[in-house]
Every structure is written in structure tokens, then in C-alpha cells.
C-alpha positions as a Markdown table, in Angstrom:
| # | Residue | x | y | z |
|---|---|---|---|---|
| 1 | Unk | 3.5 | -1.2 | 28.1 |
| 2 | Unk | 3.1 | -0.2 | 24.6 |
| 3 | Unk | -0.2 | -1.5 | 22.1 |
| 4 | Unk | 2.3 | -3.7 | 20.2 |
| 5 | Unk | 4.1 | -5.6 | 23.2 |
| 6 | Unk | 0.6 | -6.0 | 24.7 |
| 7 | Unk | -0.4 | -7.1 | 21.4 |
| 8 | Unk | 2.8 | -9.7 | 21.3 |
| 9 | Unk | 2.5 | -11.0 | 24.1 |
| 10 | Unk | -1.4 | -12.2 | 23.3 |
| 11 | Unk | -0.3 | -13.8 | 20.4 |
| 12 | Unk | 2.3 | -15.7 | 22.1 |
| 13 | Unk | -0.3 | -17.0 | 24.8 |
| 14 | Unk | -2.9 | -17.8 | 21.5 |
| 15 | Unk | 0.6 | -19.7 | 20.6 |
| 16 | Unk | 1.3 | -21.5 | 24.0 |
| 17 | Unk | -1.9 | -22.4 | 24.2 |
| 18 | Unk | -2.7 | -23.9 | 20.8 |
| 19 | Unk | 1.1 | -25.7 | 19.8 |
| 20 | Unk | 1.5 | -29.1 | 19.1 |
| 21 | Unk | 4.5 | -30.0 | 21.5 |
| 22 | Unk | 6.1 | -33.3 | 21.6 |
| 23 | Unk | 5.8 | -33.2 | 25.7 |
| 24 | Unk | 6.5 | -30.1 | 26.9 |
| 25 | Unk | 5.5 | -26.1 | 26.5 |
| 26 | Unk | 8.1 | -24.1 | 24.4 |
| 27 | Unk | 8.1 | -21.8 | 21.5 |
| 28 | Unk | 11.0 | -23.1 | 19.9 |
| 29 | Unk | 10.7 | -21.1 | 16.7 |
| 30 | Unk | 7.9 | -18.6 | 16.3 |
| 31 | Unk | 7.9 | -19.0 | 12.5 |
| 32 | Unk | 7.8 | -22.7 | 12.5 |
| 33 | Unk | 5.3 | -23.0 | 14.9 |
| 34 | Unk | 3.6 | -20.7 | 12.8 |
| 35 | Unk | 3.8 | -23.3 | 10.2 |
| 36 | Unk | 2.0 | -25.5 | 12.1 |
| 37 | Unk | -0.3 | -23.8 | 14.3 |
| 38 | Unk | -1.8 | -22.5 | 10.1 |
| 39 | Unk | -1.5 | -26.0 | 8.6 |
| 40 | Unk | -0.9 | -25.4 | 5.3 |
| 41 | Unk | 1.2 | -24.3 | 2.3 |
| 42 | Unk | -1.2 | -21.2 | 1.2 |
| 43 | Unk | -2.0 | -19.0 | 3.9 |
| 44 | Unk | -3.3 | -15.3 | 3.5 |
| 45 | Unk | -1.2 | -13.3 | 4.9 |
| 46 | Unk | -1.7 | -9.5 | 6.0 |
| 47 | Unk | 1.1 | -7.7 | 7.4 |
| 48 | Unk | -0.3 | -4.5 | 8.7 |
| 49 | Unk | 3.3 | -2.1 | 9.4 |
| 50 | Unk | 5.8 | -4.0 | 7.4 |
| 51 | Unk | 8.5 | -2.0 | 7.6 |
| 52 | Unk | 11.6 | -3.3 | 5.6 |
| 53 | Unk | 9.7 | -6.7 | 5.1 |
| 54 | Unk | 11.6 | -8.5 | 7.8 |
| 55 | Unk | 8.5 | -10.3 | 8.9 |
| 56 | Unk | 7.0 | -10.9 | 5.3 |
| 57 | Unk | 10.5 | -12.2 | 4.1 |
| 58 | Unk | 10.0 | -14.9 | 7.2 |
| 59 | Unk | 6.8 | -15.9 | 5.6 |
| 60 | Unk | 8.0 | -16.3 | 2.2 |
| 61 | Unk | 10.8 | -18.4 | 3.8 |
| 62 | Unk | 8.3 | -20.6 | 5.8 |
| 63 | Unk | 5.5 | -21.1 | 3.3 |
| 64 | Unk | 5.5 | -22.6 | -0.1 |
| 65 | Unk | 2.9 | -19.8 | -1.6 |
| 66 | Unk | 1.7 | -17.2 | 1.0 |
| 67 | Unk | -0.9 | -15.0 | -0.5 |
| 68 | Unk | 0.8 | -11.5 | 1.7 |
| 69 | Unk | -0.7 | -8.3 | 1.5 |
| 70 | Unk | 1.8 | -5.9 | 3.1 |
| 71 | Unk | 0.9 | -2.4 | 4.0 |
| 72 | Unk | 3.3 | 0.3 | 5.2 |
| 73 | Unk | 2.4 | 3.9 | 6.1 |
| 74 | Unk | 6.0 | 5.6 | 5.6 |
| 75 | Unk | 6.4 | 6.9 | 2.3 |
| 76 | Unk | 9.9 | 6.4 | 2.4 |
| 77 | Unk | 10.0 | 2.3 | 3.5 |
| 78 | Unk | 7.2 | 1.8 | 1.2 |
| 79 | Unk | 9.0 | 2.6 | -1.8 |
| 80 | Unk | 11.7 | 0.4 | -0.5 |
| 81 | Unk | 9.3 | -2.3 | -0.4 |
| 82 | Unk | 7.8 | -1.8 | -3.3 |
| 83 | Unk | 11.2 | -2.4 | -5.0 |
């Protein structure tokens, strides 16, 4: 099992574990229940291994001003990104 499904699959627990449900145990929507599990429109954000920004353009979609720092170690995708 790789470092980053290991590393997923804590999260998710940390998730599970800490959700607001209305009566039963589901991640509905990891990004909304993101939203709530942070509990507020400014978060700081680091997204270590952003990649084409995927994840970062969920955060922007999610929160009203996200403070992101987004790091990348390809040359190649971080030009993309920096674009």
C-alpha cells in the first residue's frame, strides 16, 4: 500500500470520525464536508504536490477566500500552474 493511500485513508477516518451527520455515517462529498469539518470562509490552505491544481481548484470552488499555498516539484506542471 503506497504512503499516499495510507495517508488517504487516515484522513478519511480523521473525517468519519469528526462529521456532523444528520443521523447516519457517510462522506457524502469530501469537499463539502471539508467545508464543515474547517468552519469557515478563510482557511489556509497548503497543497503539498499539486499537480494540475485539481485539488486547489476544489478549494477555490468551496471557500469564499482560501489563503492556498500550492507547491509542485515538476518543473514542467509548475509552470502550468503558475500560468
Amino acid at each position: 500500500m503506497s504512503f499516499f493511500i495510507r495517508v488517504r485513508d487516515k484522513l478519511l477516518l480523521l473525517l468519519l470520525l469528526r462529521i456532523k451527520t444528520s443521523g447516519y455515517y457517510a462522506v457524502r462529498s469530501l469537499p463539502n464536508d471539508l467545508k464543515v469539518l474547517v468552519g469557515k470562509e478563510d482557511p489556509f490552505i497548503v497543497d503539498g504536490g499539486a499537480n494540475f491544481g485539481d485539488t486547489t481548484q476544489t478549494f477555490l470552488a468551496q471557500f469564499r477566500q482560501p489563503t492556498i499555498y500550492a507547491f509542485e516539484a515538476n518543473k514542467e506542471v509548475t509552470q502550468l500552474l503558475e500560468k
